[in-house]
KENUGU-840527 format. One record per residue: x, y, z of N, C-alpha, C in turn. Coordinates in steps of 0.05 Angstrom, whole numbers, padded with zeros to 5 digits, always signed. Example, Ala and Ser with C-alpha at 12.3 -4.5 7.8 and 13.67 -1.06 7.14 Angstrom:
<pts>
+00264-00114+00156+00246-00090+00156+00264-00066+00156+00257-00045+00142+00273-00021+00143+00258+00001+00157
</pts>
This chain:
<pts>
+00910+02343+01636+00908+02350+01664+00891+02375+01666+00884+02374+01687+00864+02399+01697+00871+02415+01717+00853+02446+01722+00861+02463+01741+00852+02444+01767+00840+02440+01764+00828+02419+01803+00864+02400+01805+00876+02400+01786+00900+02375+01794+00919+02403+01801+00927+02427+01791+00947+02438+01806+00930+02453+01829+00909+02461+01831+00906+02464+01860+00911+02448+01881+00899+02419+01870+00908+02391+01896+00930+02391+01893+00952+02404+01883+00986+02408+01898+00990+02430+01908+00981+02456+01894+00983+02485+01903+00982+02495+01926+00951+02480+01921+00928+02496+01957+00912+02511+01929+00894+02524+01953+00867+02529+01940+00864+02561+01957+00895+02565+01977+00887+02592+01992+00897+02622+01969+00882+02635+01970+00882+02663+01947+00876+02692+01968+00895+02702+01960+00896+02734+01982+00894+02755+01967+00871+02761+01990+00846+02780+01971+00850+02805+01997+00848+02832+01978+00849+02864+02000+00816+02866+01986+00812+02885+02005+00784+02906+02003+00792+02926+01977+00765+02936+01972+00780+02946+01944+00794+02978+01942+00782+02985+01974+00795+03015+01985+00824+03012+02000+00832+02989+02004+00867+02983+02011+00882+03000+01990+00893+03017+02003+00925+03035+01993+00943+03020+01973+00932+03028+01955+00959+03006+01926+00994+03002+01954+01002+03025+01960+01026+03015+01979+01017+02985+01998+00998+02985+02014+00992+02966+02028+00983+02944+02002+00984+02940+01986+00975+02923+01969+01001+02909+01958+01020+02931+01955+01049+02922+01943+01058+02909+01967+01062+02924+01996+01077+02904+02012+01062+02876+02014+01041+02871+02011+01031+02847+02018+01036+02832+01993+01037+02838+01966+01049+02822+01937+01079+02816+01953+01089+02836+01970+01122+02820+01972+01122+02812+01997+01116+02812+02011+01114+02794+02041+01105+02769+02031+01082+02764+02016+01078+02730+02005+01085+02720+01982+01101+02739+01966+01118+02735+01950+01096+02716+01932+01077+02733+01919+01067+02730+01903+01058+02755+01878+01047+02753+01855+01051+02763+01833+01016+02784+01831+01008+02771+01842+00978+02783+01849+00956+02774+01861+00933+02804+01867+00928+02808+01888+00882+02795+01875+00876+02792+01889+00850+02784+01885+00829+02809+01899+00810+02830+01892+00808+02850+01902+00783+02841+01898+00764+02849+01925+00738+02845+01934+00719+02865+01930+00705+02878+01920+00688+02902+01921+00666+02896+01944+00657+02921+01956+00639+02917+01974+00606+02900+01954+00603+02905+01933+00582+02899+01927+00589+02862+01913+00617+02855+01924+00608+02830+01922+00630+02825+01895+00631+02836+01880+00657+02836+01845+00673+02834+01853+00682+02820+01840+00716+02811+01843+00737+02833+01824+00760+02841+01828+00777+02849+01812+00805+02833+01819+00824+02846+01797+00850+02836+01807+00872+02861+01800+00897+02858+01813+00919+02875+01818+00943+02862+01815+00959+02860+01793+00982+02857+01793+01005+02875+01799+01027+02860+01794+01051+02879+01801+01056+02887+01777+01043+02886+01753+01043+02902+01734+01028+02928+01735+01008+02919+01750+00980+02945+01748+00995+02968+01764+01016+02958+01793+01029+02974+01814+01046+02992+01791+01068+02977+01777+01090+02991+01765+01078+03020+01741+01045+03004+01724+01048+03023+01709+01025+03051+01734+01013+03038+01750+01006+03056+01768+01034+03084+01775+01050+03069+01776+01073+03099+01800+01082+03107+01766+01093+03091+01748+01102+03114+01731+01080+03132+01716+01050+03136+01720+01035+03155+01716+01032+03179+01736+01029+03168+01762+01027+03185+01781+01049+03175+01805+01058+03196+01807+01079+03187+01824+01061+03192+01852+01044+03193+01862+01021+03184+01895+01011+03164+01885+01010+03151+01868+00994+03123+01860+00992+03102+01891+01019+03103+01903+01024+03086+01922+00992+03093+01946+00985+03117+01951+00973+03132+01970+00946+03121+01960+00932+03113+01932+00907+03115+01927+00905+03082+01935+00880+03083+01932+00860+03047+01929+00862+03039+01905+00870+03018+01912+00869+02995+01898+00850+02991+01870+00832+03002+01885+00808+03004+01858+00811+03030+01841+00826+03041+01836+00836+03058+01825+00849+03052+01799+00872+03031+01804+00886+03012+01784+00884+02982+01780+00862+02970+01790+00862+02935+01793+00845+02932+01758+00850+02911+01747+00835+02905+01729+00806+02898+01739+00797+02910+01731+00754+02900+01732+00748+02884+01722+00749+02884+01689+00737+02855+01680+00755+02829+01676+00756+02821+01700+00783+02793+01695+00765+02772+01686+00792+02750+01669+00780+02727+01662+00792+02708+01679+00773+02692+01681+00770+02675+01700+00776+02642+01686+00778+02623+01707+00774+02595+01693+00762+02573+01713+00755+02546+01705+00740+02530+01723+00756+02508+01727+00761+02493+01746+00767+02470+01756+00764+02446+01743+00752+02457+01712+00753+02430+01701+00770+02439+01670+00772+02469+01668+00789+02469+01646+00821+02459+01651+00828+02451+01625+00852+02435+01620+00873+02455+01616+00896+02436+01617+00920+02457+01618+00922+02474+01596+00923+02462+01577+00922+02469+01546+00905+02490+01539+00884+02485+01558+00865+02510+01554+00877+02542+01565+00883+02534+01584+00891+02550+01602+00923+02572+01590+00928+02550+01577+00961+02563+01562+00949+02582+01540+00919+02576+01525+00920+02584+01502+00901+02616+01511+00896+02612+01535+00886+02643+01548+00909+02659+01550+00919+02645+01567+00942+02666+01581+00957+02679+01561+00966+02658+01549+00977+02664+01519+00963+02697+01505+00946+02685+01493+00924+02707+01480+00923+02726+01493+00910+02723+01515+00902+02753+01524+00934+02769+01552+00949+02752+01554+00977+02756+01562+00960+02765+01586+00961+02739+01598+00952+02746+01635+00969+02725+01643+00975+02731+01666+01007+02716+01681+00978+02703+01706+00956+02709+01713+00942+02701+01736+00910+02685+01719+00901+02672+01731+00872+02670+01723+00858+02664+01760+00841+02674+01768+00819+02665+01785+00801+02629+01783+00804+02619+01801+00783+02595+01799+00756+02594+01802+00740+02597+01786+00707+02600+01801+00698+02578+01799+00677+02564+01808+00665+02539+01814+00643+02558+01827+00615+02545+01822+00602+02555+01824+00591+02580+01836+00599+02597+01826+00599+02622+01835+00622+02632+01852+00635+02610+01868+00654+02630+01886+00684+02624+01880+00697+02636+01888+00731+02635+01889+00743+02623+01903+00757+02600+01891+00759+02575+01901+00799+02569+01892+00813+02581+01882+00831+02590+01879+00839+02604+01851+00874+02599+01858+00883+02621+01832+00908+02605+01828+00912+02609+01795+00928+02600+01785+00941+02615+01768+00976+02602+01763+00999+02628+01756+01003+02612+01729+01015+02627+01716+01032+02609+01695+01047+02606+01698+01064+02610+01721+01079+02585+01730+01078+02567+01736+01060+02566+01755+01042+02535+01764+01034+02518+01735+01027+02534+01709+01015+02520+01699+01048+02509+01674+01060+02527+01674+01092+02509+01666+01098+02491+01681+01099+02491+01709+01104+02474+01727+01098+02451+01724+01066+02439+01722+01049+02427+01718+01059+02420+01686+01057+02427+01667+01064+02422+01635+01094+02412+01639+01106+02415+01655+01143+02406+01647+01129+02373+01658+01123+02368+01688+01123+02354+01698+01114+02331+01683+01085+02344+01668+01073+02321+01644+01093+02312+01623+01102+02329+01619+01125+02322+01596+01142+02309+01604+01153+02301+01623+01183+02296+01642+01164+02260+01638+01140+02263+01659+01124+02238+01661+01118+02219+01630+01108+02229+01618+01107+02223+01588+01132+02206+01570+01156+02223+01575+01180+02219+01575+01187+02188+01573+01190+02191+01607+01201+02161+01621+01176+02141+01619+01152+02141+01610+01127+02129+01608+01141+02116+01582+01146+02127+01558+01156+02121+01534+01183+02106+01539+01208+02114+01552+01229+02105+01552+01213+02073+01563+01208+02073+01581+01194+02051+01592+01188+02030+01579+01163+02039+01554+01154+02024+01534+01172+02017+01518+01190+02028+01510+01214+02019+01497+01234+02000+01506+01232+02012+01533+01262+01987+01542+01250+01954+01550+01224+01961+01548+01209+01929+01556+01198+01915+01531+01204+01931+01508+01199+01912+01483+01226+01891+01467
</pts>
């Protein structure tokens, strides 16, 4: 399976702040949509990202962390993935480099984002399917 198959269940919509948004305005909007992270826009066009990890180790350094931008604590060089890498691929990033988010690019633009949840989600379901595919083959022989 591929990232293009859990977007066509997901959605493909990704919520993105300016990169001078107040880490506080950044956190209420991670919990108002009750999501894990944030997609951050620079004026010159770069993408970054903001987790609720980046928030937590943000305030226990500085306790005004909440008051500054976003671009202060967002990761800069994120890794990204394409709509045609596979799940497996995708496990053996996250894994490795221990990212809970990846960005979708397709040709050049941001086209969604994917969790590792979504992508357990997506891996149980294969497995669950696989499963009863087999029981299947068995009970008809």
């Amino acid at each position: 399976m591929q990232v293009r198959h859990i977007l066509g269940d997901k959605g493909r919509e990704v919520f993105t702040v300016p990169a001078d948004t107040a880490l506080g305005e950044a956190a209420r909007q991670l919990t108002q949509r009750h999501i894990g992270a944030l997609v951050i826009r620079e004026r010159d066009g770069s993408l970054g990202m903001l987790s609720e990890r980046d928030i937590v180790r943000a305030v226990a350094e500085r306790p005004d962390a909440l008051n500054q931008p976003v671009s202060a604590h967002m990761t800069r060089s994120i890794v990204t993935c394409r709509e045609s890498d596979t799940i497996e691929s995708l496990m053996e990033i996250m894994t490795n480099q221990r990212l809970r988010h990846l960005p979708v690019m397709e040709g050049g633009r941001l086209c969604g984002i994917v969790s590792i949840g979504d992508v357990v989600k997506t891996r149980i379901e294969e497995t669950v399917r696989e499963a009863e595919s087999l029981r299947e083959y068995i009970a008809a022989r």
